[in-house]
C-alpha atoms as a printed R data frame, in Angstrom:
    type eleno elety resid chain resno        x       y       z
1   ATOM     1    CA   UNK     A     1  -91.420 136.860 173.278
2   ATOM     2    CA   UNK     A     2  -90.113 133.838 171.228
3   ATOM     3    CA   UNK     A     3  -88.488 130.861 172.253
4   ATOM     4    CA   UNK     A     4  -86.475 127.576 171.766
5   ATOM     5    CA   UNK     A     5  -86.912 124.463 173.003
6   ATOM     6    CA   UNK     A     6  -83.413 125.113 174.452
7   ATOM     7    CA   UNK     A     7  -84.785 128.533 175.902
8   ATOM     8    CA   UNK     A     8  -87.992 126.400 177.444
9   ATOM     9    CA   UNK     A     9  -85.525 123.738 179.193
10  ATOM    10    CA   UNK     A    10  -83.407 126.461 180.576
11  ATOM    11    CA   UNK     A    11  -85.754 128.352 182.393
12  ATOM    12    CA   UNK     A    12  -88.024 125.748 183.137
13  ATOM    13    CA   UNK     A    13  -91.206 126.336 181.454
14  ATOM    14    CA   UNK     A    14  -92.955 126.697 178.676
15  ATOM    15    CA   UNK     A    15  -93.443 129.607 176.234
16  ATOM    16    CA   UNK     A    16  -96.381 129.665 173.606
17  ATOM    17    CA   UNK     A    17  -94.877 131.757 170.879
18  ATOM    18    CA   UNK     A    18  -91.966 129.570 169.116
19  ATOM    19    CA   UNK     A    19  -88.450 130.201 167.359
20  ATOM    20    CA   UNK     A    20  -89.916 128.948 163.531
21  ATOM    21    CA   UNK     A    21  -87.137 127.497 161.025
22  ATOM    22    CA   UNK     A    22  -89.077 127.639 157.669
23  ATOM    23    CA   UNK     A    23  -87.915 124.279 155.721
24  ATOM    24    CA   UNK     A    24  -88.408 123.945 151.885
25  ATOM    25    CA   UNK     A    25  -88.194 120.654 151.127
26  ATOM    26    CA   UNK     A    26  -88.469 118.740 147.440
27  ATOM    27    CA   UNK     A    27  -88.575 115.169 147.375
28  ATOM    28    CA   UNK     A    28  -88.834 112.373 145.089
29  ATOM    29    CA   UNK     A    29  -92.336 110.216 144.451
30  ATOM    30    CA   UNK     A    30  -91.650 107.312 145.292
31  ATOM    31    CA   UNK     A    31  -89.466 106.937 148.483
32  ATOM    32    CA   UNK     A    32  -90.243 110.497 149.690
33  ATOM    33    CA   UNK     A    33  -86.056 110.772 149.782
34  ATOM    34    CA   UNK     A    34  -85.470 114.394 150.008
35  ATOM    35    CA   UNK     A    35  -83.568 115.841 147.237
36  ATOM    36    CA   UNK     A    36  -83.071 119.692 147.856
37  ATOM    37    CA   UNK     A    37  -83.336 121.037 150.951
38  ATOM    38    CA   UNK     A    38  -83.131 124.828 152.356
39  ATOM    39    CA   UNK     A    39  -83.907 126.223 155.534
40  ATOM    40    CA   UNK     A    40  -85.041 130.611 154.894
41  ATOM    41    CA   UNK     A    41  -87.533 132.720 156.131
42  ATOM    42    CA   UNK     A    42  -87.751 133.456 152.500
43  ATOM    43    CA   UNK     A    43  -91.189 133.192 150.437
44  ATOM    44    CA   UNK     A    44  -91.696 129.721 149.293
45  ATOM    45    CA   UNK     A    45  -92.246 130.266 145.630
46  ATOM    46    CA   UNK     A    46  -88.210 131.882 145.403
47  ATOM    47    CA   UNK     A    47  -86.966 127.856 145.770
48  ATOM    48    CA   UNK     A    48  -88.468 126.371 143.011
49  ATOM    49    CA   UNK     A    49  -85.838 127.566 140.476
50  ATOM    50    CA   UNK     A    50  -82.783 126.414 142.878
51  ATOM    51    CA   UNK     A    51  -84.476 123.407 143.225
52  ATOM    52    CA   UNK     A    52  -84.911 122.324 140.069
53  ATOM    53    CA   UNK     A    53  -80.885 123.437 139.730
54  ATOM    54    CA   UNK     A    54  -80.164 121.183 142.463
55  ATOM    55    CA   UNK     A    55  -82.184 117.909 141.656
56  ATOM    56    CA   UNK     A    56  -80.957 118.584 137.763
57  ATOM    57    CA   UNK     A    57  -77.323 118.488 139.071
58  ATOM    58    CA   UNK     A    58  -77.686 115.431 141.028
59  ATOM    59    CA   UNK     A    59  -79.078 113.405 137.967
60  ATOM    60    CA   UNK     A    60  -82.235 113.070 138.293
61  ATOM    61    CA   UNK     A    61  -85.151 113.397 136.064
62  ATOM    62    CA   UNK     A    62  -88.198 115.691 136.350
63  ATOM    63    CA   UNK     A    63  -91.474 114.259 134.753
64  ATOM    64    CA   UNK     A    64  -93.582 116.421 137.246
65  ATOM    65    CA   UNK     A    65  -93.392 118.673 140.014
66  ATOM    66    CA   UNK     A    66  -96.017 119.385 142.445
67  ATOM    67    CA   UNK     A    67  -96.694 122.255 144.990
68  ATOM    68    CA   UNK     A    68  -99.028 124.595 147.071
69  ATOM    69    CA   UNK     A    69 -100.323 127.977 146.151
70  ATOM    70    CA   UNK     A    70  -97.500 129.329 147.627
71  ATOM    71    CA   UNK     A    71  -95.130 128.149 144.825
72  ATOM    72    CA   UNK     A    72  -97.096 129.279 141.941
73  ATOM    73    CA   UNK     A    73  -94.855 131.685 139.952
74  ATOM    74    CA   UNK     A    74  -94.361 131.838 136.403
75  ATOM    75    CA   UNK     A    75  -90.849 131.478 136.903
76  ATOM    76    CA   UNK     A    76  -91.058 128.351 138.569
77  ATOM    77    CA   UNK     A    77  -93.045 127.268 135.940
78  ATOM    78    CA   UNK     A    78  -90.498 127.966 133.358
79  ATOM    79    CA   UNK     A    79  -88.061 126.435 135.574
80  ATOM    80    CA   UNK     A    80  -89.955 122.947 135.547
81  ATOM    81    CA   UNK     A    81  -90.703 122.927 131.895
82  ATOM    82    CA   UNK     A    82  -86.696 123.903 130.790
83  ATOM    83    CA   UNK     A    83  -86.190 120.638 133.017
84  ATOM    84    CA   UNK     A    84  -87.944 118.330 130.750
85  ATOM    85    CA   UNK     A    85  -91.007 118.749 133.444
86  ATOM    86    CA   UNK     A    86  -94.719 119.535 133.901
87  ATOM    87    CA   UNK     A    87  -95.523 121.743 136.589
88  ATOM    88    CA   UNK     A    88  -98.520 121.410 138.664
89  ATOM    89    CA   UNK     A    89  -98.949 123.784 141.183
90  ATOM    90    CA   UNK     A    90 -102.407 124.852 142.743
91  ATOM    91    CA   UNK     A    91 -104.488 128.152 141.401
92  ATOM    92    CA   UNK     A    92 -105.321 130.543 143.652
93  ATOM    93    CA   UNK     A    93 -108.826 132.257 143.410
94  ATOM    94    CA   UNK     A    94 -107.656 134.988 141.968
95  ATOM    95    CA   UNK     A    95 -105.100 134.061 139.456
96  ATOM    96    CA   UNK     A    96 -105.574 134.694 135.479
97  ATOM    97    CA   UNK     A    97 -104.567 132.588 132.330
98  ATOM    98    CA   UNK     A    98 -102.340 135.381 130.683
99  ATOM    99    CA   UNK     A    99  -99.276 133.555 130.122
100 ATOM   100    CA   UNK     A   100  -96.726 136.641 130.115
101 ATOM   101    CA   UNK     A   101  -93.927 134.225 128.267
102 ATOM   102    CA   UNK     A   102  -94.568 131.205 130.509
103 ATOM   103    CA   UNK     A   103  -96.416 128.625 128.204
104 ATOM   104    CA   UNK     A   104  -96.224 126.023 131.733
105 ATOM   105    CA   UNK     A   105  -97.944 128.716 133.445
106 ATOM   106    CA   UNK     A   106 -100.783 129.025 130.967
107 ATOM   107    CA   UNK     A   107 -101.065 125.178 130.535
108 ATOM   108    CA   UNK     A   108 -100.891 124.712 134.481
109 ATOM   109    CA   UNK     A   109 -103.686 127.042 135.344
110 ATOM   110    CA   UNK     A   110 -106.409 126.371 132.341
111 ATOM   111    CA   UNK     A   111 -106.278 122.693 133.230
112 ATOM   112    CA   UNK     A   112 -106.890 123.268 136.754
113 ATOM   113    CA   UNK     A   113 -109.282 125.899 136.010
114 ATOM   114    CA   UNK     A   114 -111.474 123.673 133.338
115 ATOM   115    CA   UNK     A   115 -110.722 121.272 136.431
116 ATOM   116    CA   UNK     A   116 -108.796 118.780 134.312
117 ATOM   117    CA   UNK     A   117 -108.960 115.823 136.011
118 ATOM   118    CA   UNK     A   118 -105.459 114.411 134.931
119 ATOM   119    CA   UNK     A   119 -103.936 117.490 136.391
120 ATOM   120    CA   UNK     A   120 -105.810 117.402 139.585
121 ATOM   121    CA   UNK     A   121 -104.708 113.624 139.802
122 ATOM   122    CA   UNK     A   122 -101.153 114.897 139.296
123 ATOM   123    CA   UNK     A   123 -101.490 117.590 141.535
124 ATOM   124    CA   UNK     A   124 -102.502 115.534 144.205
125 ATOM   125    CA   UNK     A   125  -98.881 113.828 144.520
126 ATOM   126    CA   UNK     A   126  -98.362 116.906 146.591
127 ATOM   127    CA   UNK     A   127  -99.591 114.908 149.243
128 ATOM   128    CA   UNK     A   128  -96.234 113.003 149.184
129 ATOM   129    CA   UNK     A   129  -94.215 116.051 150.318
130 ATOM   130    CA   UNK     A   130  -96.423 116.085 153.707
131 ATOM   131    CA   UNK     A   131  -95.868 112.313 153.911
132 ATOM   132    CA   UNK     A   132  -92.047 112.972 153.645
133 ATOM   133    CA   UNK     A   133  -92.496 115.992 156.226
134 ATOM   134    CA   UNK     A   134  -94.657 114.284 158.616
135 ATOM   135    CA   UNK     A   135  -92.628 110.999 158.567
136 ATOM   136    CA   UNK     A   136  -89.123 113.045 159.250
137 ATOM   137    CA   UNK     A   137  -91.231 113.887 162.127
138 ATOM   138    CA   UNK     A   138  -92.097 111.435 163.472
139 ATOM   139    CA   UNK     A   139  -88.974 109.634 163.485
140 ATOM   140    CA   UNK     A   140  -86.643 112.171 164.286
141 ATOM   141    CA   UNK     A   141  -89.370 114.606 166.156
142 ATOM   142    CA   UNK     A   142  -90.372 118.191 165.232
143 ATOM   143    CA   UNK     A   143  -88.206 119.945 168.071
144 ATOM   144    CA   UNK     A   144  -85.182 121.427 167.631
145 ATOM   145    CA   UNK     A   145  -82.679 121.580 170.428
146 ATOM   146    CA   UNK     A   146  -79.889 123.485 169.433
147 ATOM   147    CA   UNK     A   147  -79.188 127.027 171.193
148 ATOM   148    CA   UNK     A   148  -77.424 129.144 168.008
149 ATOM   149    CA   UNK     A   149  -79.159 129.915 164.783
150 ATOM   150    CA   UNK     A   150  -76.365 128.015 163.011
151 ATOM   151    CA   UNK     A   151  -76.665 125.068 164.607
152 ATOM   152    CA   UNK     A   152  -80.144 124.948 164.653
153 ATOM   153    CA   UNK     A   153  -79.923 124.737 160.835
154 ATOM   154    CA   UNK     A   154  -77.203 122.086 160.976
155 ATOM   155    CA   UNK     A   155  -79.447 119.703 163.574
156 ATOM   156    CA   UNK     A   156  -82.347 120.283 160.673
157 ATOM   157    CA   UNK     A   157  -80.132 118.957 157.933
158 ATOM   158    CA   UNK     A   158  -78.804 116.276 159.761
159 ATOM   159    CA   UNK     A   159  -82.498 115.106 160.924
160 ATOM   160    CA   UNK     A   160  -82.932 115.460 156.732
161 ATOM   161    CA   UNK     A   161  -80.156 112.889 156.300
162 ATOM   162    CA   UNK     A   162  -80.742 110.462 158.252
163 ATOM   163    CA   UNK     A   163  -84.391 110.590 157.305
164 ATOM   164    CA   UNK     A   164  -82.899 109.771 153.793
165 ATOM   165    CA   UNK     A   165  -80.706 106.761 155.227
166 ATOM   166    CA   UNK     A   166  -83.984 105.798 156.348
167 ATOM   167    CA   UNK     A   167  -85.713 105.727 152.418
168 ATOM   168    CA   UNK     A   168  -82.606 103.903 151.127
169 ATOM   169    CA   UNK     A   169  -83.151 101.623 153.760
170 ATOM   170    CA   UNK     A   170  -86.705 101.366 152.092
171 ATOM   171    CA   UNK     A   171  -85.257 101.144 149.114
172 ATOM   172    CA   UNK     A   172  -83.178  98.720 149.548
173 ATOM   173    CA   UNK     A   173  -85.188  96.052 151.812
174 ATOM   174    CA   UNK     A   174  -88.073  96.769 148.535
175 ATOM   175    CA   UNK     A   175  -85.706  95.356 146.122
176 ATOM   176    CA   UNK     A   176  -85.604  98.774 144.258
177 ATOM   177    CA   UNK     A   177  -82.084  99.047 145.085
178 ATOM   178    CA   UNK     A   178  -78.778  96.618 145.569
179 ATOM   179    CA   UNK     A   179  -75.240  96.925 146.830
180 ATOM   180    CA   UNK     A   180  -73.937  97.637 143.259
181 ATOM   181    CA   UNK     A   181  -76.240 100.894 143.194
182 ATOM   182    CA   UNK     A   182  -74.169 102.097 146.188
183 ATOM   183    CA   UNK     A   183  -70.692 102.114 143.978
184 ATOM   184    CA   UNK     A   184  -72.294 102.935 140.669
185 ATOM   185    CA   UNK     A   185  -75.672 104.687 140.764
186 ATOM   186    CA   UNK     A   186  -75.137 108.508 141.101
187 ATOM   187    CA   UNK     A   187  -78.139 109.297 142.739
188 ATOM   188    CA   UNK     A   188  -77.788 107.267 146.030
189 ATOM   189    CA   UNK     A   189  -74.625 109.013 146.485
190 ATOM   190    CA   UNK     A   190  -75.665 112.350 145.788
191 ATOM   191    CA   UNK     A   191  -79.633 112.266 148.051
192 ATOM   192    CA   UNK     A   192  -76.872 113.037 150.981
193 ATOM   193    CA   UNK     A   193  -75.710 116.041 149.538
194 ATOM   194    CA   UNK     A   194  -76.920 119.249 150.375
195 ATOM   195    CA   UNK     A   195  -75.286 122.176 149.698
């Protein structure tokens, strides 16, 4: 049996086995704001090419783009690289070099395989995506509340944000940003929009 935190508060205790909304979640280096956004039970790697659609559309640049095991795909890799990118995505054990039309893919896995140490230092900016999910948490807390499946998804946007009003915040009180950016830079305007 799965539940809600709604479900748990209704019948006044607590079930083990949880409702699970699967977030995918690309955000930006610096102030961890979240760019693109999607909630799916949907394999992770399937996101990367939306994603890169989405943050292209908004105006921003890609230099690099980091990720799991889960997002390695060729296609993904193609997707970075026709974005002006680098992609640098972690090997699995059992992943091979033949580049099948993806030259990203075959630069992506020798240099982590001949454990390039610029890639692994680029990989490693992953960590910033679990500093950007972990601090959403922690300020807005991991449970949702909601009853309906829609609305659960609309309470997880909303916690996404205000977490970004939060890194302009940053932003701003940093110096990075001033009150002209707010009438003429595109991309505070647009790290609201999710669609």
């Amino acid at each position: 049996m799965t539940s809600s935190t709604w479900y748990n508060w209704r019948i006044k205790r607590s079930i083990k086995k949880k409702d699970h909304l699967k977030e995918h979640v690309t955000s930006t280096a610096k102030y961890n704001v979240a760019v693109a956004v999607d909630i799916s039970s949907e394999a992770d790697a399937t996101f990367i090419r939306p994603h890169v659609q989405k943050i292209w559309e908004q105006g921003f640049t890609i230099e690099h783009m980091s990720g799991d095991k889960a997002y390695l795909t060729r296609d993904g890799c193609n997707a970075v690289a026709e974005a002006g990118g680098k992609a640098h995505f972690r090997v699995k054990s059992n992943t091979i070099t033949n580049a099948k039309g993806s030259w990203e893919w075959k630069r992506t896995v020798t240099a982590q395989i001949n454990e390039n140490q610029q890639e692994l230092d680029d990989y490693n900016v992953r960590q910033n995506a679990e500093s950007t999910n972990h601090a959403k948490k922690e300020k807005f807390g991991s449970k949702i509340r909601c009853k309906l499946d829609s609305t659960k998804e609309a309470e997880v946007m909303m916690k996404w944000c205000a977490y970004n009003l939060t890194a302009i915040c940053r932003a701003y009180y940093d110096g990075a940003i001033g009150p002209d950016h707010f009438s003429t830079n595109l991309h505070i305007e647009r790290m609201l929009t999710y669609t």
